[in-house]
N, C-alpha and C positions, 0 to 999 in steps of 0.2 A: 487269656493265653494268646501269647504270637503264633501267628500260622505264616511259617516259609515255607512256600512252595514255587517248583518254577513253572507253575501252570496258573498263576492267578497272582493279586496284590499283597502283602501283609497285609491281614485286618487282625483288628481287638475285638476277639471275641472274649464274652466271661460265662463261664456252666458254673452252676455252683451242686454239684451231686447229694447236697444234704437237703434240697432245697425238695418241697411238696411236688412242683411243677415238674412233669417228665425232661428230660434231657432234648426229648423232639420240640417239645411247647417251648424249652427257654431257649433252642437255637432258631425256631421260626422267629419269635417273636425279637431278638437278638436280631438277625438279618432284615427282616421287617423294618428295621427300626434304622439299620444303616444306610438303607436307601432312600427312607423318608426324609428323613436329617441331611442326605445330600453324602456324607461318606462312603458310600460307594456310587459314583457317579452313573449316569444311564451310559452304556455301553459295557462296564468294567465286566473282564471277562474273570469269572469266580475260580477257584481250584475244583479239578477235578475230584470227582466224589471219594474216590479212592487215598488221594491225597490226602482231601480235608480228613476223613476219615481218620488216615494216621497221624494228623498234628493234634486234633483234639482228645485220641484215643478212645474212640467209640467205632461201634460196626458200621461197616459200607452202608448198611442196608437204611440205618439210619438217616444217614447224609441224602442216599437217594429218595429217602419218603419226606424228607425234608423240602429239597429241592421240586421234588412235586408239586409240594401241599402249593409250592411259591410260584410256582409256573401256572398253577392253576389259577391261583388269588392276580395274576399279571406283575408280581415285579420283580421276575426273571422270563425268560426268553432262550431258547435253543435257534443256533444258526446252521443250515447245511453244510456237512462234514464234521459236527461236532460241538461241544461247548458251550455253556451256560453264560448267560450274560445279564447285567442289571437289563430290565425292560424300556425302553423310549420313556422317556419321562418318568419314571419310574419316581421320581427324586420329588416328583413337585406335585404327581397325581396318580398312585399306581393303581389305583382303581377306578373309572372313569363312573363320575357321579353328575350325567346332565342338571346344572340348573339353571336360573335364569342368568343370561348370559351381564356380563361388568356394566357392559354400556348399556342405555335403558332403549328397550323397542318399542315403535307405538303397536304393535302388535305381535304383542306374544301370548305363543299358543301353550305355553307353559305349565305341564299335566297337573301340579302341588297346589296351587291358588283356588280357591272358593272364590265368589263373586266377595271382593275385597271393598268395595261399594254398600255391598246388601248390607253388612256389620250392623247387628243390632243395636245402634250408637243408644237410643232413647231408653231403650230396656236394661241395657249396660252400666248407663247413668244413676238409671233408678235404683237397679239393684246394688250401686256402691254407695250410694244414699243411704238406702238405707241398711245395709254394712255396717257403716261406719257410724251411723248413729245408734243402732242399735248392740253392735256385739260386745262382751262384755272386756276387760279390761285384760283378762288370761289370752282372749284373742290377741292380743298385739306381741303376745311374748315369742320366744323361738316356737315355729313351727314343728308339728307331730311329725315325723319322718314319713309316716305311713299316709299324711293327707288331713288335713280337718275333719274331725267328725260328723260333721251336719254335712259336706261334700259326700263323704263315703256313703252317709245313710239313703243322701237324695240320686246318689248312682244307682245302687244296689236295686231303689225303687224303680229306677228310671231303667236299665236294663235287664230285668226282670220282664215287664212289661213291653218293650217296645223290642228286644233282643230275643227272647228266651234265655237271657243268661245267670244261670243259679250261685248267685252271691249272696251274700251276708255282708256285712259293711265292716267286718274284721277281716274278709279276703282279699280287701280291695286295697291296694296302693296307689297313692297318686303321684305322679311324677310329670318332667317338663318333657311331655311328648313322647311320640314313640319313639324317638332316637334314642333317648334313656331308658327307657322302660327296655330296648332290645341290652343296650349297653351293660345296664343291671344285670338285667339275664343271664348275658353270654359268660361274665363275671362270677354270677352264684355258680355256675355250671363247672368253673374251672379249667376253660380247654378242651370243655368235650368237643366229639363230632356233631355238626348241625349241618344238616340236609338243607340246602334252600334252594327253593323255583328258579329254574332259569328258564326263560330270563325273569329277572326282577327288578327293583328298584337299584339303582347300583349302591347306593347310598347303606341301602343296610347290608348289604355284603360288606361295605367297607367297616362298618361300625362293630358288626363281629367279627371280622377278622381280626380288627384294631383292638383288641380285646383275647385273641389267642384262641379264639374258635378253630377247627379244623373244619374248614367247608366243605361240603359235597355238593355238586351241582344235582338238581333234581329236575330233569326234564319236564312241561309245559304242552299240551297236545288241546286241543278241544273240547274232551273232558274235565282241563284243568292239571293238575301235579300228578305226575305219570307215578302213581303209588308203589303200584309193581316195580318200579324200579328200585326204590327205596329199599323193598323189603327184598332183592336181591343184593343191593350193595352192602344191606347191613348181615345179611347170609355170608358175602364172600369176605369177611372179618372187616371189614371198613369201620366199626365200632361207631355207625353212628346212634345217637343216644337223643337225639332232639331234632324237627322239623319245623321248621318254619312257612307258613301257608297264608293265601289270602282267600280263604274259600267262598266268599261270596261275591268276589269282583276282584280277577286272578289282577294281581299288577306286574308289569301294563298291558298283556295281551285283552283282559277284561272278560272272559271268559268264567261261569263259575267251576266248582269242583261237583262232579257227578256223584248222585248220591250214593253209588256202589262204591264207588271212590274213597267218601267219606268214611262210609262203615267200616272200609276194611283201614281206611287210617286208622282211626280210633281200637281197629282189633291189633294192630301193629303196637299202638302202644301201650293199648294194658297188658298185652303176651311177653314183652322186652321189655315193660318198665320205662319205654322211654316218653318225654314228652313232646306235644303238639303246643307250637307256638301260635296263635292265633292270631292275626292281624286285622280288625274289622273296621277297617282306616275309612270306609266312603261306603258300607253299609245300607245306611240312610234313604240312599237315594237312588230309589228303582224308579223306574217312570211307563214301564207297561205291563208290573204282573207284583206280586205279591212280595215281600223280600224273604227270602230264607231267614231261619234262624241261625244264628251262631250254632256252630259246632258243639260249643261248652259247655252247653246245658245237655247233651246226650253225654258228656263223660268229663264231668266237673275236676275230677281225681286227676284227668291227662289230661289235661288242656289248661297252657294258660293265656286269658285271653287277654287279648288288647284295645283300647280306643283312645280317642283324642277327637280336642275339638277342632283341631288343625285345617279340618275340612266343613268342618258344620259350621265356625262361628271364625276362626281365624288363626293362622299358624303364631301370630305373632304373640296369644296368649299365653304359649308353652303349658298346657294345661291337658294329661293324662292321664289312661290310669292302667290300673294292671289287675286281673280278678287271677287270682293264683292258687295253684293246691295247697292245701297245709304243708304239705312235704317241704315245698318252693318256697313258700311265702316268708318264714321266719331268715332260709338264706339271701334272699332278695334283700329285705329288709336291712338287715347287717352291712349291706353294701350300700342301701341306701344312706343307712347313718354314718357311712366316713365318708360321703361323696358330698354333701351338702345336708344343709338344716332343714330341707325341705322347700317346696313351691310356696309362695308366698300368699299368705293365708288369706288378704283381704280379698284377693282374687278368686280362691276358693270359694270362699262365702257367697259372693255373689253369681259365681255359677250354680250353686245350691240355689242363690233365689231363683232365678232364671228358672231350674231345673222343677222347684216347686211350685212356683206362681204359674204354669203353664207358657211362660212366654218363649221359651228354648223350643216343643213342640207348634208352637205358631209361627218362629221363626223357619222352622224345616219347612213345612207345609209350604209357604212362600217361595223357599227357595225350590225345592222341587219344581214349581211352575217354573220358575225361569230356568232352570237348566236344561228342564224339557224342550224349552222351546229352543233354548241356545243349538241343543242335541241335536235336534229335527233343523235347525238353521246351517250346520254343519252340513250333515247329511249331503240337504239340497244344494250348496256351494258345491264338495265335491263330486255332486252326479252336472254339478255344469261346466265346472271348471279341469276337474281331471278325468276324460273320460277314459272307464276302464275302469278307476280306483273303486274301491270299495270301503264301506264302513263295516268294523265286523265287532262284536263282542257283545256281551249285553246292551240296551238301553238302559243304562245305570251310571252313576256316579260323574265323576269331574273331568273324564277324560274319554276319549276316543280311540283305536286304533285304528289306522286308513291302510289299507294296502294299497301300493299301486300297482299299474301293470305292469309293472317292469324295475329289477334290479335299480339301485342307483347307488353313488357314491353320498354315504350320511354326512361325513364332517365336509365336502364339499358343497352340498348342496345348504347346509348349516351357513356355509357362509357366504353364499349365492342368497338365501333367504334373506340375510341380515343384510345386506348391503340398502335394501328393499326395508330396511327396518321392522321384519318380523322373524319372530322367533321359532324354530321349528324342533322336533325332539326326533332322531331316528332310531327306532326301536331294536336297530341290530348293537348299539352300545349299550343295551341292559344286559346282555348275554354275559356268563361268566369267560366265556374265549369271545371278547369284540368282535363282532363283523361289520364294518364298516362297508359293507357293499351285503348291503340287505333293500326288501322291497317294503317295510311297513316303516309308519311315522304315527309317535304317539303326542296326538294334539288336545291340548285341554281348552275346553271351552266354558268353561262355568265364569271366568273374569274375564269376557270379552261378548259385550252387548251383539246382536244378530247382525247389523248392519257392519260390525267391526269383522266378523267372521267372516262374511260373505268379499269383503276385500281382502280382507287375509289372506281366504283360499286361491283368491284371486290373483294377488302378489307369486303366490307359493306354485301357479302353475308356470307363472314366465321364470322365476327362478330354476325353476325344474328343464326349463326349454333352453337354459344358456349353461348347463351342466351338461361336459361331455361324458356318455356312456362308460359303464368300467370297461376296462378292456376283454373282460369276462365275466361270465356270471357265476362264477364262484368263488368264494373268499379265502383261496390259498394264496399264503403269502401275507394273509390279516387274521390269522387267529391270534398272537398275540401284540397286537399293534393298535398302541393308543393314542 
């Protein structure tokens, strides 16, 4: 349909009213889609609600639940006095997803990386040895959607044991990482509402939305995922139906989720029906107390959970999996089978071996010592180098959060670091409204030897010393500016 209005541009928009998908999911994702593509450029000032309203022939109320869900995802924008506007970049990045930066740093502190060195090269080898000499001829053909079955079986065993997590090896789907495994999801789900942590990874915000999720921002506190609030927003009809969580090493603040926390998640959603997405990405690796267990295994039914070797063995594998409800499983699946043939099975195989032969749990063990020690090398760099700063969140996993003592500008100081050729991550751009004048920085240390760290930090306090102060310390004027 053309929309004239003298408040905004003609655009081509298309509803189809016969169509499964609500009228609100096919005009988000319709708009979505005009800014990404570059058609409505970053500035374009949209028609008012009322307007749009009456060219497409649908209720106000619509346009403006619209126009939220998209101010909130960042790729619209309100200006003083009025009116909606594509968001600053909108066109090339509407959702800011730190990673590592084009040009290569000799030090980057970049949260995603495992020590990319440790890669069990010898075990790796052996295991596709004998792979390939041994498996049998049906192995080489198209791949099971759902994963190879000797993978599935040697998961099932393996998170069982080292997770608490109650699978079977017909629950389990394996897929290329958790970026697919969220993508799948948000796809079986159809557009529902998903709660997810703020701040969090921005990466899987964009992957659900990209996908027609309806997001809700779920507030982040020291306890972990502010529950209570969840179960207010789905009271006041926010119709969210699904949750996304990191409960054992919140991302990126790194905080876990408090056990009253948990209970009452899991009473939230056998009461509603709704589910718990679980994310147990860096798990693994506690280094001063015992690791919790997955969620999953207290309510297999609500919970589906997630891993990847992303972080144990190396992102470049694409190698994960999904333990899912019966309910979920069969729609996952479905979506698996028109999205590809599946992960590529000799690679399967020999994570089975790995996973059977002991050498995947001999590999953790290893690495654990050295990130511990990277951890503790951090630490002490910033008790020398930034005084004031702090390290706060568990002693666990691939990454850090540093507070410091005092507000700063994140994409300035971002490129005050870089000139110095280190890479830094500022933690007010996980936020679902970016605050680019925040006081924490999320630094990963697991791919950066102790000696590299300790200059790093070292770089990262004179970058910090040639960056002038914001003009204020609060972020009015940067909620949606990316």
């Amino acid at each position: 349909m053309n929309l004239g209005t003298n408040t905004g541009p003609e655009l081509l928009l298309e509803i189809d009213r016969t169509s499964r998908l609500t009228l609100r999911g096919q005009l988000e994702a319709r708009l979505r889609e005009a800014v990404r593509s570059g058609r409505l450029a970053t500035g374009t000032r949209l028609p008012a609600s009322r307007a749009l309203a009456h060219d497409l022939g649908v209720s106000r109320r619509l346009i403006v639940d619209v126009y939220a869900q998209l101010l909130a995802e960042g790729y619209l924008r309100t200006r003083p006095g009025g009116g909606t506007f594509v968001a600053d970049a909108g066109a090339t990045s509407p959702i800011p997803a730190p990673g590592p930066p084009p040009a290569r740093l000799s030090l980057d502190f970049f949260p995603g990386n495992p020590d990319l060195s440790g890669f069990p090269r010898g075990p790796w080898l052996r295991a596709l040895r004998a792979v390939v000499r041994g498996a049998p001829d049906r192995a080489l053909g198209y791949p099971d959607p759902a994963g190879a079955p000797e993978l599935r079986r040697a998961l099932a065993g393996h998170l069982g044991r080292v997770r608490g997590v109650v699978a079977d090896p017909e629950s389990i789907i394996v897929c290329s990482g958790a970026a697919q495994a969220l993508a799948l999801i948000a796809r079986a789900l159809g557009g529902a509402g998903i709660a997810v942590e703020d701040p969090c990874l921005p990466q899987h915000r964009a992957i659900l939305a990209g996908q027609g999720a309806r997001l809700a921002a779920l507030g982040v506190d020291g306890d972990g995922a502010r529950v209570q609030d969840l179960e207010r927003a789905t009271g006041a009809g926010r119709r969210v139906s699904a949750v996304l969580v990191t409960p054992a090493h919140q991302a990126p603040t790194g905080v876990a989720l408090a056990p009253t926390r948990r209970a009452r998640l899991l009473a939230w959603a056998t009461q509603t029906g709704g589910l718990v997405i679980e994310d147990d990405y860096d798990a693994e690796f506690r280094y001063d107390r015992a690791p919790l267990a997955a969620m999953q295994g207290l309510a297999p039914a609500q919970v589906a959970y997630l891993g990847t070797v992303s972080k144990t063995l190396a992102p470049a594998l694409r190698i994960g999996w999904m333990v899912l409800p019966a309910a979920l499983r069969d729609r996952v699946l479905s979506q698996r089978a028109v999205t590809d043939h599946g992960c590529p099975t000799i690679d399967q195989l020999a994570l089975a071996h790995l996973l059977e032969s002991g050498e995947y749990d001999r590999h953790l063990r290893q690495a654990r010592r050295r990130y511990r020690a990277r951890r503790d090398a951090l630490a002490g760099a910033v008790a020398e180098h930034l005084p004031g700063a702090t390290v706060t969140g568990l002693a666990a996993g691939l990454h850090a959060l540093v507070r410091l003592n005092r507000d700063f500008d994140g994409p300035a100081l971002m490129r005050a670091a870089s000139r110095r050729s280190v890479g830094v991550y500022p933690l007010g751009l996980s936020y679902a409204e970016p605050r680019p004048v925040h006081d924490g920085l999320i630094l990963g240390y697991a791919n950066l030897a102790e000696p590299a760290i300790a200059e790093g930090i070292r770089r990262l306090s004179l970058a910090l010393g040639e960056i002038d102060p914001p003009p204020d310390a609060t972020n009015e004027g940067w909620a949606i500016a990316r």
